[in-house]
N, C-alpha and C positions, 0 to 999 in steps of 0.2 A: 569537518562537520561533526556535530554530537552524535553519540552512539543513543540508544533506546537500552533500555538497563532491561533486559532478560534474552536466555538462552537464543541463540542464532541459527538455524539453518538447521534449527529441530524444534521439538513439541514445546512448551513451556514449563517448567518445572509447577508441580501440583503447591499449590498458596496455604491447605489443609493438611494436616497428619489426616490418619485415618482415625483417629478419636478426636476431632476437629480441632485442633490446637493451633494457631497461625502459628507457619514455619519460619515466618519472615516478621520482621518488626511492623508493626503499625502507626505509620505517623501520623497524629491528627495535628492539624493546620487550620487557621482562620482567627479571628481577630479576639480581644480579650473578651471574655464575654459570652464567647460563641457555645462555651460548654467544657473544654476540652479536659480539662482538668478532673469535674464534675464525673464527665461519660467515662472518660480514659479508666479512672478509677475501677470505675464499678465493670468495666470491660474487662480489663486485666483480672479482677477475681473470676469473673465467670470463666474466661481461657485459661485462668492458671498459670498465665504470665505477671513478670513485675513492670509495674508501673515504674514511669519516670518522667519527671517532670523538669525538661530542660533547664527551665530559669531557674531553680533549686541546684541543677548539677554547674550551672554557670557560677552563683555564686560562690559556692563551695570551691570550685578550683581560683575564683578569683580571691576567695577569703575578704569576700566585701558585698554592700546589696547592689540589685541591678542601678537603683537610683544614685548611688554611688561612683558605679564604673561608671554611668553618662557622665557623673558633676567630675570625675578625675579625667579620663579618658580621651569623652566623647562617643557619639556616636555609632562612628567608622569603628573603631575601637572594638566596642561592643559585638558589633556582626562580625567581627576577626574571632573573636575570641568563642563567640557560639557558634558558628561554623567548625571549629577544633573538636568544641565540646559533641555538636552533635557528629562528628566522622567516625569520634573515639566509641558513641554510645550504638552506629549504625555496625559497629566491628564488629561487639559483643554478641550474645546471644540475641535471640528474640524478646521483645518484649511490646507494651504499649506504651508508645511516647507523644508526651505532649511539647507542642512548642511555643515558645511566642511567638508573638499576632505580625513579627519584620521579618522572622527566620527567614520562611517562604520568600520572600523578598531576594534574597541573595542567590543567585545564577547557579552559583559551587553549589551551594547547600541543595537548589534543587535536583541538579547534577546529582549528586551526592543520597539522596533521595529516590531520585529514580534506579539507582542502582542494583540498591541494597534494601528498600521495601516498597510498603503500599501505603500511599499517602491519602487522607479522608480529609477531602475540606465539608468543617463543619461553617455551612452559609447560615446566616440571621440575617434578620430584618434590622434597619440601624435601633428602630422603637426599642426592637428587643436587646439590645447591648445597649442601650444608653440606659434601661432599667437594671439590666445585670450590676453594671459597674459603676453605679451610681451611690457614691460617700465611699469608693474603694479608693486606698493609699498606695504607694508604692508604683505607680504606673507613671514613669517619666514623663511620657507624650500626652498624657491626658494633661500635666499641668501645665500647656500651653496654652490655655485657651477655654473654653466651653464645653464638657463637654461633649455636648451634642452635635457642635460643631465640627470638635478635632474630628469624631469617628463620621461623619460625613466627606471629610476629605481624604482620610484616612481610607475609607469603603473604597471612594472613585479611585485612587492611588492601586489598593492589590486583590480589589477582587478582581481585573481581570487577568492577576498574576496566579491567585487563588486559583481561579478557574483550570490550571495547568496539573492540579490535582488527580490521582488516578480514579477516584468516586468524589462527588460532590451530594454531600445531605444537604436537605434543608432542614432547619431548627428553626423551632418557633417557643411555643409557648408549653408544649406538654412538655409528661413529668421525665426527669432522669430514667425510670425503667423504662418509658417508651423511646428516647433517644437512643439508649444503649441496644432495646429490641431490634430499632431502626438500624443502625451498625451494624448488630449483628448477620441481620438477614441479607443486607446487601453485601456483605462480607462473604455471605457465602454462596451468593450468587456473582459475586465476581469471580470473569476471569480474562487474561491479558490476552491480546491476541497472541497469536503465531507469528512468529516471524522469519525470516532468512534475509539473511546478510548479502549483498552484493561486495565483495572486493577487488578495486582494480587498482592499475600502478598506482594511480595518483586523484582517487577519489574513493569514496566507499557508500553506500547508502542502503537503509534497511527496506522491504517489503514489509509491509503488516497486514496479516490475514486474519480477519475474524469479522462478527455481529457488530450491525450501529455505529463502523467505524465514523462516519460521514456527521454523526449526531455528534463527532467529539473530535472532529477533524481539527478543532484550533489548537488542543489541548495537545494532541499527537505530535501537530508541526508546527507550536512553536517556540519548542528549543531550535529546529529548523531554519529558521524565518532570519535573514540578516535586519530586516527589518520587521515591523508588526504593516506589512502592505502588502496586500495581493490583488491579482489582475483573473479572475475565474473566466477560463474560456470554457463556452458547452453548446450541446445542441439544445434547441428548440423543447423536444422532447423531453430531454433529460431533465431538462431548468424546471417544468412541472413535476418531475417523480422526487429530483433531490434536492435543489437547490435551498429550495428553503431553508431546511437543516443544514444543512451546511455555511449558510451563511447565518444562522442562529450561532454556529458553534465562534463561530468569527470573530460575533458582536461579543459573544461572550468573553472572550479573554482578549479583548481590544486589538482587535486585526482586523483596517480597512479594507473593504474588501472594491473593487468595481469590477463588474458584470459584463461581458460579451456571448451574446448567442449568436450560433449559425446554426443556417437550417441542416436536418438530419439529413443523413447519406453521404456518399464517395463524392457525390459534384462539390460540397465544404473542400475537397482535397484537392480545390483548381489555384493555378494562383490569380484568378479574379479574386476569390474569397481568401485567400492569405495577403494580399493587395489590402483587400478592404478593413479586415482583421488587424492589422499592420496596422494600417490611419486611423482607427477606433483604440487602439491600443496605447498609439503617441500620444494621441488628442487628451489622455486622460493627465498626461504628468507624470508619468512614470520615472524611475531611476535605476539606477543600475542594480540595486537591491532591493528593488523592486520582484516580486515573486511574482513567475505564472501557474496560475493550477488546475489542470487539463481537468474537468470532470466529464465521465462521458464514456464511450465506446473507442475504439483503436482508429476511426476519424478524425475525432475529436484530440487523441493522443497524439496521433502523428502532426496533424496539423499546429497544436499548441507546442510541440517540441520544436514543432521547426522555427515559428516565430518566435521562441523563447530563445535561439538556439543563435538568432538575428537580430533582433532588437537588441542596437544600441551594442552590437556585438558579443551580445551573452548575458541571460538573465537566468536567477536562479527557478527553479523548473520542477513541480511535484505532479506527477500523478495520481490520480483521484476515477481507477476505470470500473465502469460499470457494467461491462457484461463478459461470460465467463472468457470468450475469447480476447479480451485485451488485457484481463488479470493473469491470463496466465503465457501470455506470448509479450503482446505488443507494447504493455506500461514498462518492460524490464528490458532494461539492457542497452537504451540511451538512441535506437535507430529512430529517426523523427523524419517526416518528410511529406511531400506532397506531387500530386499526377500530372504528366503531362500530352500533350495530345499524342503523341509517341510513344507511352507507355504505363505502365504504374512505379509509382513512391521516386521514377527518375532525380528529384528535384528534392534533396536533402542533405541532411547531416546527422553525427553524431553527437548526442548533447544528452549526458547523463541525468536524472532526475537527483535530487534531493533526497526523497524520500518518495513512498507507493503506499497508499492506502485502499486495499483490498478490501472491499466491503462486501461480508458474504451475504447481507442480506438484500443489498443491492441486487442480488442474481434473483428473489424470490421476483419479481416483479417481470421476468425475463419470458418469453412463450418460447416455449422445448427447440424450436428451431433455435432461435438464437444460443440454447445450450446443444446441441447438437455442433455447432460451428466452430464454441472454444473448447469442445470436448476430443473432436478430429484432432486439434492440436496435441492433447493431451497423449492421446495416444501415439503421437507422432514422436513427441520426445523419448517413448517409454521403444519405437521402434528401434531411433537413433542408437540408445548406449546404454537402457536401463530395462531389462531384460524384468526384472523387479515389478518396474512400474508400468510394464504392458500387464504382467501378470494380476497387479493391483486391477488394473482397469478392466481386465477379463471377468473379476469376483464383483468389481463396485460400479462399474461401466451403467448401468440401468438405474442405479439410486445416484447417480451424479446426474442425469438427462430427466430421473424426476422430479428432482427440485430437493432430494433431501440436505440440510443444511452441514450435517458433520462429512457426508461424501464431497460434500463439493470443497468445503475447505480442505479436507486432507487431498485433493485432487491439485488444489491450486496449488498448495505448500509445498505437495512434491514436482508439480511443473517447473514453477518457481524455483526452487533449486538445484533441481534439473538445468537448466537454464542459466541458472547465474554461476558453475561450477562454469559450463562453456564461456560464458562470456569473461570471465574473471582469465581465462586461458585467454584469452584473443580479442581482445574488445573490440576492434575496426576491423575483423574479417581482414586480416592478413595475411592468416596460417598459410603458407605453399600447398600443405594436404592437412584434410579433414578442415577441425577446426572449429568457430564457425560458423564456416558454409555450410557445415551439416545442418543446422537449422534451418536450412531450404528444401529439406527431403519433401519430394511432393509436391515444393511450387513452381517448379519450373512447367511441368503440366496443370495448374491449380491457377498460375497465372496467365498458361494461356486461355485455359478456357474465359477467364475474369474478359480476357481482352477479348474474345470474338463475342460475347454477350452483351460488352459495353461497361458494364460494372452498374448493369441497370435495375439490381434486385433482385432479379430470376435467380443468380446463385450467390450464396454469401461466401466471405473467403474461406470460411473455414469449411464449408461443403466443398467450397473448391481442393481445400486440402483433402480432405477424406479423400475424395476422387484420385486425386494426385498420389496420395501414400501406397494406392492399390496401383496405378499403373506403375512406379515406383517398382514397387517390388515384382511385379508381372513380368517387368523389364529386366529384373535381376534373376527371376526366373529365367527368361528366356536366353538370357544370355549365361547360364550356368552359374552365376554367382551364388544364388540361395535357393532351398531346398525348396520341391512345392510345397510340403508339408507347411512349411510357413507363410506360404500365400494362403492356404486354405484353411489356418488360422486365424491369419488378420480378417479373411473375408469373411468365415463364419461370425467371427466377432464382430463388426461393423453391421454386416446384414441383419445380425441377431437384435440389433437396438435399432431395427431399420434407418440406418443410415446411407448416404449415397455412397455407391461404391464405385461405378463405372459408371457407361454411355445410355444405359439404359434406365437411368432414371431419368433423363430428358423426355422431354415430349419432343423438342428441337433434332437433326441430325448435323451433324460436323463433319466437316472437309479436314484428312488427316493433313492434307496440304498447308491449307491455312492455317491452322495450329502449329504446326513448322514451322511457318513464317514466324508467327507472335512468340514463337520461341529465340527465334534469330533477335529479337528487338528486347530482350532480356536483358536488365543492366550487370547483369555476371558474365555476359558473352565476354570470351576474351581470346584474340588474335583468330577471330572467328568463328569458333570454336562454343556450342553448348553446353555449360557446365548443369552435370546431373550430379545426383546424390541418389547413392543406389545403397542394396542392401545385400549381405555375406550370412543374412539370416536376421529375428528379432534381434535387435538390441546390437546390431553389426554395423553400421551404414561407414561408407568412405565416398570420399568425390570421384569424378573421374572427367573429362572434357574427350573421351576417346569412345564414345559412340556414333557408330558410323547412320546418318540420318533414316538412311533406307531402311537402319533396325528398326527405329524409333514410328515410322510410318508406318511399318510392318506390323507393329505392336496396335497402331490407332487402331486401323483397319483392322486387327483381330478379334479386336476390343467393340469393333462397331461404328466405325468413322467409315465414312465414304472414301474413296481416293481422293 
């Protein structure tokens, strides 16, 4: 699969010096006509960078004009040789570069582009390049034909190649200082998202964390895409807050999109409704490169991984999650699956995604519970092995649960890689010890409660986890592994963002008994045996299957469980 051209499994490198100078080339792209040449210019004075204008450095190494190389060459010819030309000019320094209207056209070259700059497609209207280019020489393709005609088929052909651009202007009719204005500002309101890299033996794919991802969703995946075909599974819900946009971003760079909703909640995660999803999904004509793309909550994830994971024996598979607990747990690391009357997520597999499109402003639309759920998570990784990122959460814990937008990104990016460092170690939960498994600190008790409630909305999972983290450690308390001092951390902390911590934020009571049992019916049981994830202090945790039940009962019950 293609890589995303900037920094991995850290911040992004800054686009500006500090006296605003682009650090990185500027490529503008779009068809003859569009400006490029015109804006380019007068941009590169203002930044104090050199202009360059490809088809001039094309000829020059060819020692002949472009009309030329088509009449010797041809065509193919042509895109070989400006491909060379632009790798040679994306080496150099920074500068503003202009291209021709095919460049864009060629896979390498966009490849090649996304590497090593920032690409601005300048969009027009056709009215307005058939007036630009109108009694201009030297344009091969125009002498095919009309031409108002050629650039009509010409438009339908790479604007929605165009569209794969990192900013899109439109251009119209005003003057060059409002075009270059126009550049400029959005220039300096651009920034790339974040990313982190997942690498495993034999696949690799990026997370992308930041703003509006969902408004540019095509453009993201589809260097992705084996095909320009996708199949959007969502809830009900979701299809009114995102869908739109999302499927705007689609039409825009020509990716078929078809549509499946299930209704919100855990029951989406029966196989009646993986059944149903199933025959809605064949019915459409799908093929093997055929894409599915989960948008939605870790329902919606699980569920679309698993059918993507089935269908037809494997289709390719992106994540698109919308609330903070599926960005930062359930869209990473390939577990897909669905419930069975026996238990949770029993009924699954492993099926890596393509790519992860983190949409932080997707979470603005979120009510504090639902950030409270994927924020339990956060903390959870930060218990596991990142001593660090408990600490982050201790300073930033309160403006990630009130909606602020740079807390919750920096939140996700360090889960996120948190995260994909373990899975990149062990990707099918293998490991003998740790591993991982460690990514279950907490749900062993987090699932049982899930199961004697029903999964009926009273608790969400990631409350469940918070609950879970603290009997967790209470547990490694009691059995001398970790200090109290560090239980009476984690709890001031949770309690301090009133989060649930134990039994007594129920209104319900619980039989230590029967959460025993839901514990026995855990798909980690193994030669009978409850496998926990306990803790040797923050940021310590190890497995262990050697707690004797009567501890574990002893704990409910102290905690506030009935016998």
């Amino acid at each position: 699969m293609s890589r995303l051209p900037f920094p991995l499994s850290a911040k992004p490198e800054p686009f500006f010096s500090p006296d605003g100078t682009p650090l990185r080339t500027v490529v503008l792209v779009g068809m003859m006509g569009a400006g490029k040449t015109t804006i380019g210019r007068r941009l590169a004075q203002i930044c104090g960078l050199p202009f360059v204008d490809a088809d001039i450095e094309i000829e020059r190494a060819a020692g002949c004009s472009i009309p030329e190389i088509f009449a010797r060459h041809g065509e193919a010819s042509f895109r070989d040789g400006e491909r060379r030309v632009i790798q040679r000019l994306l080496d150099g320094p920074p500068c503003i570069l202009a291209t021709g209207g095919g460049a864009w056209m060629d896979a390498q070259t966009r490849r090649l582009v996304r590497q090593h700059a920032v690409s601005i497609w300048l969009r027009a209207p056709v009215h307005v390049l058939v007036k630009r280019v109108a009694g201009r020489s030297g344009r091969p393709l125009l002498a095919q034909g009309r031409p108002d005609e050629v650039l009509e088929r010409l438009v339908g052909l790479r604007y929605p190649v165009y569209a794969e651009a990192d900013i899109i202007i439109d251009c119209g009719d005003e003057t060059v200082e409002q075009g270059v204005q126009r550049v400029r500002e959005v220039l300096g309101e651009y920034r790339r998202p974040e990313a982190v890299h997942v690498s495993l033996s034999h696949h690799s794919y990026d997370v992308l964390i930041g703003p509006d991802l969902i408004s540019r969703a095509g453009a993201w995946l589809a260097p992705h895409l084996p095909q320009k075909r996708v199949v959007v599974i969502t809830d009900e819900t979701v299809a009114g807050l995102h869908l739109p946009r999302l499927l705007a971003s689609f039409e825009e760079t020509g990716i078929r999109a078809d549509v499946i909703a299930v209704p919100g909640g855990e029951e989406s995660k029966s196989l009646a409704c993986y059944g149903d999803v199933m025959n809605r999904l064949l019915s459409t004509g799908i093929e093997r490169k055929t894409t599915i793309v989960a948008l939605g909550g870790g329902v919606v994830g699980d569920l679309s991984g698993f059918v993507a994971a089935t269908a037809l024996r494997g289709l390719p598979f992106v994540q698109i999650p919308t609330t903070l607990l599926s960005q930062v747990d359930s869209s990473v690391g390939g577990k897909t699956g669905i419930n069975a009357t026996a238990g949770k997520n029993l009924i699954g597999a492993f099926h890596q995604p393509v790519a992860v499109l983190a949409d932080s402003s997707a979470l603005a639309t979120l009510p504090r519970r639902q950030r409270v759920a994927g924020y339990a998570e956060i903390v959870k990784s930060g218990l596991i092995a990142d001593p660090e990122l408990f600490a982050w959460c201790e300073n930033h814990g309160r403006d990630v649960l009130d909606g602020d937008p740079a807390a919750l990104t920096e939140a996700v990016r360090r889960a996120c890689a948190f995260k994909a460092a373990v899975v990149a170690a062990d990707e099918k939960e293998q490991a003998s010890v740790g591993g991982r498994a460690l990514l279950n600190l907490g749900h062993t008790f987090g699932h049982a409660l899930e199961a004697e409630l029903g999964y009926d909305g009273r608790l969400l999972h990631g409350e469940a986890v918070s609950i879970g983290i603290h009997l967790a450690m209470a547990l490694s308390v009691e059995l001398g592994y970790a200090p109290v001092e560090d239980l009476q951390r984690l709890d001031r902390h949770l309690r301090s963002l009133d989060m649930p911590v134990s039994f007594d934020w129920f209104r319900e009571s619980f039989s230590a008994d029967v959460l025993l049992h839901h514990m026995t019916r855990d798909k980690k049981m193994q030669d009978g045996k409850v496998a926990f994830v306990l803790l040797r202090g923050i940021g310590k945790a190890f497995t262990t299957r050697d707690i004797p039940s009567e501890t574990v009962r002893n704990l409910l019950i102290s905690e506030g469980c009935r016998p």
